[in-house]
Biotite code that builds the C-alpha atoms (Angstrom):
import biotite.structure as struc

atoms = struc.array([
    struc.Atom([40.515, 11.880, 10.177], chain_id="A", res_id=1, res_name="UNK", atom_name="CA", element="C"),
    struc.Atom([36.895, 11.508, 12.179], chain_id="A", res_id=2, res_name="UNK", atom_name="CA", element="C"),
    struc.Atom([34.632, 9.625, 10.959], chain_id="A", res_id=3, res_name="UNK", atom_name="CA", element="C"),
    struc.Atom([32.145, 11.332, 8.392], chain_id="A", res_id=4, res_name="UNK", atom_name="CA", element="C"),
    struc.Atom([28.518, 11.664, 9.276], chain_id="A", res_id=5, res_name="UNK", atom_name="CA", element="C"),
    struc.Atom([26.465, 8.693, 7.528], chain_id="A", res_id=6, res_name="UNK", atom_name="CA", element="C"),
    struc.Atom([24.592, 9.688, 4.378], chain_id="A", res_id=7, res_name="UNK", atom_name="CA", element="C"),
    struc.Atom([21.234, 8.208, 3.293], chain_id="A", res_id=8, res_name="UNK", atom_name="CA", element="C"),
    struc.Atom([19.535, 11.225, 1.052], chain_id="A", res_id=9, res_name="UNK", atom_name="CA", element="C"),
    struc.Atom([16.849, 12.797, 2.183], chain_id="A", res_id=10, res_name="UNK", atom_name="CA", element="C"),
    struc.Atom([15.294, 9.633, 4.359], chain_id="A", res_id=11, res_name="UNK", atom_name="CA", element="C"),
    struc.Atom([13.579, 9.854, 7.268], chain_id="A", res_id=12, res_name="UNK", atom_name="CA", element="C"),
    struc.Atom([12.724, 6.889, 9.209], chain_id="A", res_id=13, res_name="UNK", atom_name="CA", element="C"),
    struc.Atom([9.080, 6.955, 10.417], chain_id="A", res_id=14, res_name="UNK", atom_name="CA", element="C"),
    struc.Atom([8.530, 6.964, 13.605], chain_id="A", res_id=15, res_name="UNK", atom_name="CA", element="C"),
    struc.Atom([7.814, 3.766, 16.062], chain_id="A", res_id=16, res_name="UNK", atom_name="CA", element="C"),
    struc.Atom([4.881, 3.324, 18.042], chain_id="A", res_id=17, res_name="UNK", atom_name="CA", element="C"),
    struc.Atom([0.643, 3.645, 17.242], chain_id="A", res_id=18, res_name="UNK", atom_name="CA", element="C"),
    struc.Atom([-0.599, 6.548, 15.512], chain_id="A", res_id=19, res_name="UNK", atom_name="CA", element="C"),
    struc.Atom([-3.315, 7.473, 12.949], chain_id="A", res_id=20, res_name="UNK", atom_name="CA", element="C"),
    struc.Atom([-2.547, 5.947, 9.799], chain_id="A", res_id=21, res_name="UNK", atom_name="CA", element="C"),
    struc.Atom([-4.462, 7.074, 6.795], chain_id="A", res_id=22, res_name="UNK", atom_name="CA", element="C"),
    struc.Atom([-4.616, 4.644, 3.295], chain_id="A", res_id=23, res_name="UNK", atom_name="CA", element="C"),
    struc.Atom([-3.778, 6.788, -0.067], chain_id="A", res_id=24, res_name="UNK", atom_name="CA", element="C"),
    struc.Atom([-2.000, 4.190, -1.843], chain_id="A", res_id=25, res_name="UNK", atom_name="CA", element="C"),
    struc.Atom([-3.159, 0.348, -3.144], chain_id="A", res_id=26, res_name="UNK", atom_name="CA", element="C"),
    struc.Atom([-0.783, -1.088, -5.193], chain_id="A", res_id=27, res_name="UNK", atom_name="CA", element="C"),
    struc.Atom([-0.902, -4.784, -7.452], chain_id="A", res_id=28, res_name="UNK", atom_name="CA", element="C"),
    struc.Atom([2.834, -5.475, -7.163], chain_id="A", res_id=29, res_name="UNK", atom_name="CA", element="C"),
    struc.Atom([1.691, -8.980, -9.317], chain_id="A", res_id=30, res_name="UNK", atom_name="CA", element="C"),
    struc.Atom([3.006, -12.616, -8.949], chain_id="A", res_id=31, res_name="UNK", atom_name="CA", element="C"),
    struc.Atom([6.390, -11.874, -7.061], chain_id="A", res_id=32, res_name="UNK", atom_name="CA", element="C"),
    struc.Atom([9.587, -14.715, -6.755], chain_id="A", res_id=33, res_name="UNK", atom_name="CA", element="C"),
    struc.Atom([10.482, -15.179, -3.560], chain_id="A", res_id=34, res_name="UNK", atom_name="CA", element="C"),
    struc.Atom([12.616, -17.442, -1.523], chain_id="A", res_id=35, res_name="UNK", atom_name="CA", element="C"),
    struc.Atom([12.216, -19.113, 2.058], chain_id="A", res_id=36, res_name="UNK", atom_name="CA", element="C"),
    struc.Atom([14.603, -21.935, 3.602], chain_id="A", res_id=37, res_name="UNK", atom_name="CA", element="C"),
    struc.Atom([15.852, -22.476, -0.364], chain_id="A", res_id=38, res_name="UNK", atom_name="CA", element="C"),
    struc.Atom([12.169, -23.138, -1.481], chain_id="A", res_id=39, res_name="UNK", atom_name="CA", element="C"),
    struc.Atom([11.424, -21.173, -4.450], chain_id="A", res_id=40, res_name="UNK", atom_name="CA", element="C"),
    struc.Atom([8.068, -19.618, -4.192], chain_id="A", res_id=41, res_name="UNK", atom_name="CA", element="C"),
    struc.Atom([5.642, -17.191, -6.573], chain_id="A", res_id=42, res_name="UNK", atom_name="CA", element="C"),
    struc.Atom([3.189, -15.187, -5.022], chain_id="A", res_id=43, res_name="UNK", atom_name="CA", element="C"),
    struc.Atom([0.431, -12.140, -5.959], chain_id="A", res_id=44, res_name="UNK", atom_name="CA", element="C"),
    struc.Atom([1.362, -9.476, -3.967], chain_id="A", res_id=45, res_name="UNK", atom_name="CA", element="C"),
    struc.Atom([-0.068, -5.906, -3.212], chain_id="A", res_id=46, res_name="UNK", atom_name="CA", element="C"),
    struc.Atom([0.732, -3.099, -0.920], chain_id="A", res_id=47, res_name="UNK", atom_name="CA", element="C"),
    struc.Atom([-0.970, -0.299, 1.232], chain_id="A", res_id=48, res_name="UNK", atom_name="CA", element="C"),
    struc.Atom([0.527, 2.633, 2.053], chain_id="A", res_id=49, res_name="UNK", atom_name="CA", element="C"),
    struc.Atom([-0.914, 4.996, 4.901], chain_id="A", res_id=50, res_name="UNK", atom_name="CA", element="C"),
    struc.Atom([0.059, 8.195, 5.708], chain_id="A", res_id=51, res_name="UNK", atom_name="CA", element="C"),
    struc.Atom([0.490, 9.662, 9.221], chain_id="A", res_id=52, res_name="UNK", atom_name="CA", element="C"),
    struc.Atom([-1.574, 12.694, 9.469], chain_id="A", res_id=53, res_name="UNK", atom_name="CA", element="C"),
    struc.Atom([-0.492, 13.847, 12.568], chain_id="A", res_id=54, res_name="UNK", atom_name="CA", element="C"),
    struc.Atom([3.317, 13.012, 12.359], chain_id="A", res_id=55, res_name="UNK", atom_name="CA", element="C"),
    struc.Atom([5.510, 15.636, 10.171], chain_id="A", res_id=56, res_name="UNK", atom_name="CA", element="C"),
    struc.Atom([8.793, 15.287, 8.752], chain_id="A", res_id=57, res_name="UNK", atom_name="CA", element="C"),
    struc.Atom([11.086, 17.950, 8.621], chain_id="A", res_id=58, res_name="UNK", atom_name="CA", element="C"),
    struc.Atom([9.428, 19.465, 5.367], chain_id="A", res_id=59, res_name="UNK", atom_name="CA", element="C"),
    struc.Atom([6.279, 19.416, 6.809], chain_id="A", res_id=60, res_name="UNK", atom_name="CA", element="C"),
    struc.Atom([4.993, 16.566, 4.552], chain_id="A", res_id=61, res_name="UNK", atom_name="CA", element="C"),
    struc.Atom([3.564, 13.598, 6.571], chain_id="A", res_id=62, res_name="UNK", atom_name="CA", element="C"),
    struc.Atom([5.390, 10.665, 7.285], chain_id="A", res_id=63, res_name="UNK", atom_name="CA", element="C"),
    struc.Atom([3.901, 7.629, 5.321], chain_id="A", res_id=64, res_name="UNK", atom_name="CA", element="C"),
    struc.Atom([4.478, 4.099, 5.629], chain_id="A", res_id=65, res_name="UNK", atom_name="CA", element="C"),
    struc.Atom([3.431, 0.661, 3.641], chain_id="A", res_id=66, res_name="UNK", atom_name="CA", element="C"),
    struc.Atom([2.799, -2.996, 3.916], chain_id="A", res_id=67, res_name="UNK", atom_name="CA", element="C"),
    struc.Atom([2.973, -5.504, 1.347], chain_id="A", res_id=68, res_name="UNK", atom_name="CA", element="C"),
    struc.Atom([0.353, -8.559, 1.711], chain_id="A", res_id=69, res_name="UNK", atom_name="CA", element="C"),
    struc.Atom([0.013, -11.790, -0.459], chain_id="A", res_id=70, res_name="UNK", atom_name="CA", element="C"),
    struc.Atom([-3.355, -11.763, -2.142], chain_id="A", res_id=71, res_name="UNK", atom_name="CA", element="C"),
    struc.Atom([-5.234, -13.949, -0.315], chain_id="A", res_id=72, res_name="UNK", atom_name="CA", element="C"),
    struc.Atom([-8.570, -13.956, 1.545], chain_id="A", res_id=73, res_name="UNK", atom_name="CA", element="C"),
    struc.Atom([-7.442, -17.179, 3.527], chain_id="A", res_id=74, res_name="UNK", atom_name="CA", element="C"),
    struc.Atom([-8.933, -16.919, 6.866], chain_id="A", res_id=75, res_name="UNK", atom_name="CA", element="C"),
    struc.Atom([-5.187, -16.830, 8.035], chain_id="A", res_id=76, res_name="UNK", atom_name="CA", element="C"),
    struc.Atom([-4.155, -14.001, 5.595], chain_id="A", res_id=77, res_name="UNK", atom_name="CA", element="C"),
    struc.Atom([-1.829, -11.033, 6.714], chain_id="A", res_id=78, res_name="UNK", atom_name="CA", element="C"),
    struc.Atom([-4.742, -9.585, 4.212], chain_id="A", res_id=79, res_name="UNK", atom_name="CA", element="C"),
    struc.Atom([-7.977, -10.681, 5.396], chain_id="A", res_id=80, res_name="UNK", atom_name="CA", element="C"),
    struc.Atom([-6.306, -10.299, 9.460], chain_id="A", res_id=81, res_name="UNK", atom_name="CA", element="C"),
    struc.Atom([-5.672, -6.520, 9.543], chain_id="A", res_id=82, res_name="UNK", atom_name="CA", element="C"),
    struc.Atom([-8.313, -5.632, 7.259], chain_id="A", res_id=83, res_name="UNK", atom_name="CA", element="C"),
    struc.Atom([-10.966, -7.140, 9.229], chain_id="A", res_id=84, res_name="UNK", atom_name="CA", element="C"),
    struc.Atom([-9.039, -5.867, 12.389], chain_id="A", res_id=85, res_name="UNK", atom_name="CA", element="C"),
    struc.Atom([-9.312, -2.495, 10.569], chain_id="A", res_id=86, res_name="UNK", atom_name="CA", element="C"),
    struc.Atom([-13.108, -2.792, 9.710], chain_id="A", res_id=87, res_name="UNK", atom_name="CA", element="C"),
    struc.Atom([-14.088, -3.784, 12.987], chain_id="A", res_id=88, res_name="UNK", atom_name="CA", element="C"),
    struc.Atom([-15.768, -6.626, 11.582], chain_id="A", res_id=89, res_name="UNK", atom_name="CA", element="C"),
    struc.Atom([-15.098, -9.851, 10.110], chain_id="A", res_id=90, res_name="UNK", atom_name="CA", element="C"),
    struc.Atom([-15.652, -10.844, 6.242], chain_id="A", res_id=91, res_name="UNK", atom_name="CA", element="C"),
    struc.Atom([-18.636, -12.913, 5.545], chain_id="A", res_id=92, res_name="UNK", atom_name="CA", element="C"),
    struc.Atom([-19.971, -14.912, 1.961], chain_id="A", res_id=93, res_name="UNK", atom_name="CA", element="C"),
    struc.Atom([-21.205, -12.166, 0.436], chain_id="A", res_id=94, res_name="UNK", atom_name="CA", element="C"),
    struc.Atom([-17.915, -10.393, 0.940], chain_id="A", res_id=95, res_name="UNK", atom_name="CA", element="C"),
    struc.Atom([-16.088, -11.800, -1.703], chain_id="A", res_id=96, res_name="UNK", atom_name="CA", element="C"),
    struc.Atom([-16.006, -11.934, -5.855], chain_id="A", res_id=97, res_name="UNK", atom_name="CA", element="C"),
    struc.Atom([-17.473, -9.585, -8.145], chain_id="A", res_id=98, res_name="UNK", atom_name="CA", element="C"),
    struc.Atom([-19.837, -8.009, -5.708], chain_id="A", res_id=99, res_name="UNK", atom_name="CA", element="C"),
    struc.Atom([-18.531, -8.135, -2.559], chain_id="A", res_id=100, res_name="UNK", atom_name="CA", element="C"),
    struc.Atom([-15.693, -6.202, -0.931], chain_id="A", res_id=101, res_name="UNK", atom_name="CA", element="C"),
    struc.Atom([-13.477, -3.814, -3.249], chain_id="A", res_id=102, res_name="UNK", atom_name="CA", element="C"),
    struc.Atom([-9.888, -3.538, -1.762], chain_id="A", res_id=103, res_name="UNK", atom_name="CA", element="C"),
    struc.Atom([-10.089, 0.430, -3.760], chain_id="A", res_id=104, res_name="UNK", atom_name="CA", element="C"),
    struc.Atom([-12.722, 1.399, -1.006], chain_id="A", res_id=105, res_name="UNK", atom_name="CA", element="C"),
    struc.Atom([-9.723, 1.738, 1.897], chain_id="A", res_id=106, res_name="UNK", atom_name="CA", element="C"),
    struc.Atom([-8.325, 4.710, 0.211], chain_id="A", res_id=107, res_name="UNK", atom_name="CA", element="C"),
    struc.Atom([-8.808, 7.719, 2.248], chain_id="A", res_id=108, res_name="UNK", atom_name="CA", element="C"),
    struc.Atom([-9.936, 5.179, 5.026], chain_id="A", res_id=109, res_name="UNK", atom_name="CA", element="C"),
    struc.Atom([-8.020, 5.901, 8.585], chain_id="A", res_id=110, res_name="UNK", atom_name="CA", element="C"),
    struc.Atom([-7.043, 3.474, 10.851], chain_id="A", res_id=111, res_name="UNK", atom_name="CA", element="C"),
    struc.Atom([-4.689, 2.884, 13.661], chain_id="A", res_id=112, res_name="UNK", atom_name="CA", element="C"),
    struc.Atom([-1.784, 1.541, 12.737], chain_id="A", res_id=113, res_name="UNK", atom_name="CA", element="C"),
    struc.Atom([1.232, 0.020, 14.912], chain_id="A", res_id=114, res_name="UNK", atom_name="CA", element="C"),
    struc.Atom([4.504, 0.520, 13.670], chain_id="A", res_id=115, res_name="UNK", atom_name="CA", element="C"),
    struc.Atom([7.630, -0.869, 15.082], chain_id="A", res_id=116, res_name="UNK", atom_name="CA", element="C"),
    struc.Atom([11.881, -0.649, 13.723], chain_id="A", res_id=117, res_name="UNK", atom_name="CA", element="C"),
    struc.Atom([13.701, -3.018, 13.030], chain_id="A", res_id=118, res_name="UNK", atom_name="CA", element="C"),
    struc.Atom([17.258, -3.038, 11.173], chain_id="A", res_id=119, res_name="UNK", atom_name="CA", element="C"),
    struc.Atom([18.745, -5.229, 8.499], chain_id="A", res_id=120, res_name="UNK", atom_name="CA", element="C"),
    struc.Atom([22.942, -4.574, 6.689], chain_id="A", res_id=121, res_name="UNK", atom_name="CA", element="C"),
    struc.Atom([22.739, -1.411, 9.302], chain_id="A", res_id=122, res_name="UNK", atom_name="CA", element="C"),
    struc.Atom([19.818, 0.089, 8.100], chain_id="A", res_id=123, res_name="UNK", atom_name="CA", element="C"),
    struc.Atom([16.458, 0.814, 10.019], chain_id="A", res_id=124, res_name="UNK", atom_name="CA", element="C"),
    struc.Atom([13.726, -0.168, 8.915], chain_id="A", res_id=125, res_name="UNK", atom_name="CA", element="C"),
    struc.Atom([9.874, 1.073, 10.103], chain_id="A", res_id=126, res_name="UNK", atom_name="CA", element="C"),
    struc.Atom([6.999, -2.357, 9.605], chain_id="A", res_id=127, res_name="UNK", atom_name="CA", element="C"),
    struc.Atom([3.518, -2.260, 10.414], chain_id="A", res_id=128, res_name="UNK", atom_name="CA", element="C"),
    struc.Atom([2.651, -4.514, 13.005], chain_id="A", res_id=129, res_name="UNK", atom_name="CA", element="C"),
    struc.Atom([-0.690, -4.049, 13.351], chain_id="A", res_id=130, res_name="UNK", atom_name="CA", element="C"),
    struc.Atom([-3.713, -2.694, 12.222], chain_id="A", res_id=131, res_name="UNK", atom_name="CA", element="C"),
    struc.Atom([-6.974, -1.633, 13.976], chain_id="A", res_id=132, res_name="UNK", atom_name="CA", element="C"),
    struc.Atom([-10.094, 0.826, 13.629], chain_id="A", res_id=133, res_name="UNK", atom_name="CA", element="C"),
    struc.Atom([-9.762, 4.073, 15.286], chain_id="A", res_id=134, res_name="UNK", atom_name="CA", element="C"),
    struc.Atom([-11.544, 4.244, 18.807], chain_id="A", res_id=135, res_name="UNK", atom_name="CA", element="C"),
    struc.Atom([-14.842, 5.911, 19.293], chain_id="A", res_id=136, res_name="UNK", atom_name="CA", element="C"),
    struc.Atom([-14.483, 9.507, 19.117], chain_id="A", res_id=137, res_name="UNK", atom_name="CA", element="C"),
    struc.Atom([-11.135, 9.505, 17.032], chain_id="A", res_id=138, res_name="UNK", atom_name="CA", element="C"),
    struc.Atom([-11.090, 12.007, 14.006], chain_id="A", res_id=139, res_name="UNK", atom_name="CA", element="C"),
    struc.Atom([-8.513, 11.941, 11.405], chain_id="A", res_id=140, res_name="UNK", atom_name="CA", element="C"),
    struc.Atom([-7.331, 14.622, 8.851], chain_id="A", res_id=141, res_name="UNK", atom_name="CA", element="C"),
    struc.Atom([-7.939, 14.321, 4.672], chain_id="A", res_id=142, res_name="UNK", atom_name="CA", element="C"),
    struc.Atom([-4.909, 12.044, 3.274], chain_id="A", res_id=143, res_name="UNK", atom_name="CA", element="C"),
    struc.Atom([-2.522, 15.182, 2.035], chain_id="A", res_id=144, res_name="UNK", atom_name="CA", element="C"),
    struc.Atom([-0.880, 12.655, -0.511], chain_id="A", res_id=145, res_name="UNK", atom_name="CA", element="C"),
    struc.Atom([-2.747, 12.180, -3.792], chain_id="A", res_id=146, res_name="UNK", atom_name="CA", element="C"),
    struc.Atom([-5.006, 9.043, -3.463], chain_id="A", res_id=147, res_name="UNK", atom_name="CA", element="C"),
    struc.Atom([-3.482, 6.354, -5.767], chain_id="A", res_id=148, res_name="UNK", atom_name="CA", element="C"),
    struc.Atom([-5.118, 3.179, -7.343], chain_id="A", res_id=149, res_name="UNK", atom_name="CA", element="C"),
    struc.Atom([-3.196, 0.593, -9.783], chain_id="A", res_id=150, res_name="UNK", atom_name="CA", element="C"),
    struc.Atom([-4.136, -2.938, -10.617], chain_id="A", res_id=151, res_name="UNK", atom_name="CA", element="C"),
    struc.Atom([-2.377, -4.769, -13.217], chain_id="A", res_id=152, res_name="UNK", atom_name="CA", element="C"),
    struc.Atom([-5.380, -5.090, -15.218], chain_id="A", res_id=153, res_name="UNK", atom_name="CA", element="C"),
    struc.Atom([-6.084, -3.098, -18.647], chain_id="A", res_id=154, res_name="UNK", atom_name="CA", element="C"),
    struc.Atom([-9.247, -1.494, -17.005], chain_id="A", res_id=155, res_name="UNK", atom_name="CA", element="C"),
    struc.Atom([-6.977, -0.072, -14.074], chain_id="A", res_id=156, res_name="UNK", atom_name="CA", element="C"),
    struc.Atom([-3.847, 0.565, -15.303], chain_id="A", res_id=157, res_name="UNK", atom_name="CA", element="C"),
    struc.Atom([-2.343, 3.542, -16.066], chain_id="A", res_id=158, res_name="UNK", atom_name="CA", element="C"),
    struc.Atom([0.905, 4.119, -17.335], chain_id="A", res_id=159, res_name="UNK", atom_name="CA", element="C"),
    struc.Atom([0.839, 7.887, -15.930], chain_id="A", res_id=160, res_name="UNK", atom_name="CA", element="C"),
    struc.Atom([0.372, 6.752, -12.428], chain_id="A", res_id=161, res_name="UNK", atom_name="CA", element="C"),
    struc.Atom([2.716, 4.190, -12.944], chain_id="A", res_id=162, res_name="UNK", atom_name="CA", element="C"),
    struc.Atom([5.489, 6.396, -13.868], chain_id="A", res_id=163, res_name="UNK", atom_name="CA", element="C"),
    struc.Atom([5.003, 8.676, -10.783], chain_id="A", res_id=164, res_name="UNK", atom_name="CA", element="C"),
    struc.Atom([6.351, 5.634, -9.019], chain_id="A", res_id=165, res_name="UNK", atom_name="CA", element="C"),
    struc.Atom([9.883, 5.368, -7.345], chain_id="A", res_id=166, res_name="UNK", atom_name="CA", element="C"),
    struc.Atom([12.284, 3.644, -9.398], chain_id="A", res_id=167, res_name="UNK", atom_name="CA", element="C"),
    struc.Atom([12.282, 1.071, -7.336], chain_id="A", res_id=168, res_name="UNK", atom_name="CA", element="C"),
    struc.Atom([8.865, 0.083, -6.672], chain_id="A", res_id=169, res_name="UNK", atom_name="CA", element="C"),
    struc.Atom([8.603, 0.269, -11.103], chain_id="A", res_id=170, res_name="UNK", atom_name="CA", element="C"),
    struc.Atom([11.188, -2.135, -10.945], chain_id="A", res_id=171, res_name="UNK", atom_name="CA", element="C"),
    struc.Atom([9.241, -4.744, -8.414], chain_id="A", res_id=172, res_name="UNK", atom_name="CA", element="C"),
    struc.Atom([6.252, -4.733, -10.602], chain_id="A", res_id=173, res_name="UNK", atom_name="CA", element="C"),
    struc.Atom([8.058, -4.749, -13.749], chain_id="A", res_id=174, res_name="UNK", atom_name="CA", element="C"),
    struc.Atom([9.449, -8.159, -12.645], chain_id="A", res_id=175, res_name="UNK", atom_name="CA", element="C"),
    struc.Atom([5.762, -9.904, -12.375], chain_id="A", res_id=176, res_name="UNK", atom_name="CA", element="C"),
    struc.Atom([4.571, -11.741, -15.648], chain_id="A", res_id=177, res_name="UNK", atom_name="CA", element="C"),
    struc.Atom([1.258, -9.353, -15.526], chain_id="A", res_id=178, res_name="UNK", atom_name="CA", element="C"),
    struc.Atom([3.761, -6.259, -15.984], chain_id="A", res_id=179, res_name="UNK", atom_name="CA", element="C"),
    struc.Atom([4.328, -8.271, -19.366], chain_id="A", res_id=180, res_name="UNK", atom_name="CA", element="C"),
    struc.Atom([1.305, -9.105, -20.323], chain_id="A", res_id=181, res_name="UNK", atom_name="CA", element="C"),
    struc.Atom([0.342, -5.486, -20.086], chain_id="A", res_id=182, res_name="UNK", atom_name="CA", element="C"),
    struc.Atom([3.632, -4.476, -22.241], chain_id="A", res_id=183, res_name="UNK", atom_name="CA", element="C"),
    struc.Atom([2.651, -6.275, -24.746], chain_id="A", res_id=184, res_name="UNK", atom_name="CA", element="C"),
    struc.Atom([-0.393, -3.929, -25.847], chain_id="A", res_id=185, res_name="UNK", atom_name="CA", element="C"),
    struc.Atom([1.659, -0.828, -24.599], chain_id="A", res_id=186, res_name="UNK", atom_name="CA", element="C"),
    struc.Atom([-0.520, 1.270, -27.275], chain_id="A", res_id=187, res_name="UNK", atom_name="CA", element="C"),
    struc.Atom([-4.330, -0.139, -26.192], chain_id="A", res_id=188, res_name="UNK", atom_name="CA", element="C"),
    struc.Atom([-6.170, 3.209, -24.987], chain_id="A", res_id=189, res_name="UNK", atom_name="CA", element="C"),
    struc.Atom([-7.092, 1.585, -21.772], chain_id="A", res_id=190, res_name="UNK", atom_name="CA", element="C"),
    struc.Atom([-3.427, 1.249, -20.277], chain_id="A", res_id=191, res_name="UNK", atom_name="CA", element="C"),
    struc.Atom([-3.257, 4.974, -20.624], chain_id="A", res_id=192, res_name="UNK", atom_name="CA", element="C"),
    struc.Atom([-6.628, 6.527, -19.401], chain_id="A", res_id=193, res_name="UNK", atom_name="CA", element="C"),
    struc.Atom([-6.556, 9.753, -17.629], chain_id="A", res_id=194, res_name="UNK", atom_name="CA", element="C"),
    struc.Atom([-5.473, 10.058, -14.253], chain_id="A", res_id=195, res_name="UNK", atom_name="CA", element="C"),
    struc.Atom([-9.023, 11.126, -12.114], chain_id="A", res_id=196, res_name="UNK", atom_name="CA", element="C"),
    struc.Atom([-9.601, 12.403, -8.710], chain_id="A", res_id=197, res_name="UNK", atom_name="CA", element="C"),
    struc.Atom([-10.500, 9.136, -6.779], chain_id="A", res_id=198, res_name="UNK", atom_name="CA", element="C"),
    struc.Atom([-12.268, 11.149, -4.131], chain_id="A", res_id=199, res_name="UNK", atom_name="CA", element="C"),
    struc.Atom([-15.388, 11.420, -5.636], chain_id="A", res_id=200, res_name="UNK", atom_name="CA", element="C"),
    struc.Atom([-15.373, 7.811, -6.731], chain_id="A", res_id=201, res_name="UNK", atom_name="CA", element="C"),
    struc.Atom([-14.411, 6.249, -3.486], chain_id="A", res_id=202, res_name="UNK", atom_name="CA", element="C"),
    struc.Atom([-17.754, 8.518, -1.908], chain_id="A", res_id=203, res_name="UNK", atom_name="CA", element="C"),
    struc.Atom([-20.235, 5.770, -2.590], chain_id="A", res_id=204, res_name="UNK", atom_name="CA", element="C"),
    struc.Atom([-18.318, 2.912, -2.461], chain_id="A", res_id=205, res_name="UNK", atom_name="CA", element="C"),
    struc.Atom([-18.443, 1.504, 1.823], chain_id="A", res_id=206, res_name="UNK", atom_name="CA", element="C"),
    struc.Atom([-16.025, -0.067, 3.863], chain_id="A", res_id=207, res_name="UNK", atom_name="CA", element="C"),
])
């Protein structure tokens, strides 16, 4: 018999190269395990997803991609890097703490973003590579996707929005102790506030 076609759902691998990338998504993934040359390591993690306005899948929906970061404003960050790569300036004293930059204000913020494949156990894979501020002159669409905001924090959690998750992104921040924490006073109000339109919050907050 021939070979049958490979299945893999519904995926679509987004496509390589630079396009307009716009942010709907921020994410607190929480302290994460991980392990490099058999050093065990624990990290906080987040992660940005864009969407590609101007690249469609096959049901018309744009493609989106995301980027997990360690949370960390160390000048040599992954973080503080493409963000200030993205801003078109660098970060500055007054940038950080309580009343300096809020990572919520890049939702519905575009950007150019570079994205490159790469496979691993026969699978592709698309990465962001880069990220950068859109040249003079460049426009870019209204992020189609809801915009999305979760920190693992009682004042910005909610279990609604968590729940719209995938499975397995639930199951990555399930695994970080501030996923516990949070468990453990399930029934507080402020783990399950109403979902809101961030649109009209993000209006006065700048980038």
């Amino acid at each position: 018999m021939y070979l049958p076609q490979p299945t893999g759902g519904d995926y679509e691998l987004c496509p390589a190269g630079t396009f307009i990338g716009v942010a709907y998504r921020v994410l607190d993934l929480g302290t994460q395990r991980s392990v490099f040359d058999g050093h065990e390591k624990f990290s906080h993690k987040i992660m940005i997803s864009w969407e590609l306005p101007e690249e469609l899948m096959s049901d018309g929906r744009p493609f989106s991609v995301s980027k997990r970061y360690t949370w960390s404003m160390h000048e040599k960050s992954a973080l503080r890097k493409d963000l200030e790569a993205w801003r078109g300036l660098k970060f500055s004293d007054k940038d950080f703490g309580p009343t300096g930059f809020n990572i919520r204000s890049v939702l519905g913020k575009a950007c150019l973003l570079t994205i490159a494949h790469t496979e691993n156990a026969d699978r592709q894979y698309a990465n962001v590579t880069a990220v950068s501020k859109l040249m003079k002159g460049m426009q870019a669409s209204p992020a189609k996707n809801p915009l999305v905001y979760l920190w693992l924090v009682p004042e910005h959690w909610n279990t609604e929005t968590f729940n719209k998750l995938g499975q397995g992104l639930q199951g990555v921040i399930a695994k970080s102790p501030e996923f516990a924490e949070l468990s453990k006073d399930e029934h507080d109000p402020n783990l399950t506030e109403p979902a809101r339109d961030l649109n009209d919050d993000l209006n006065n907050i700048p980038f």
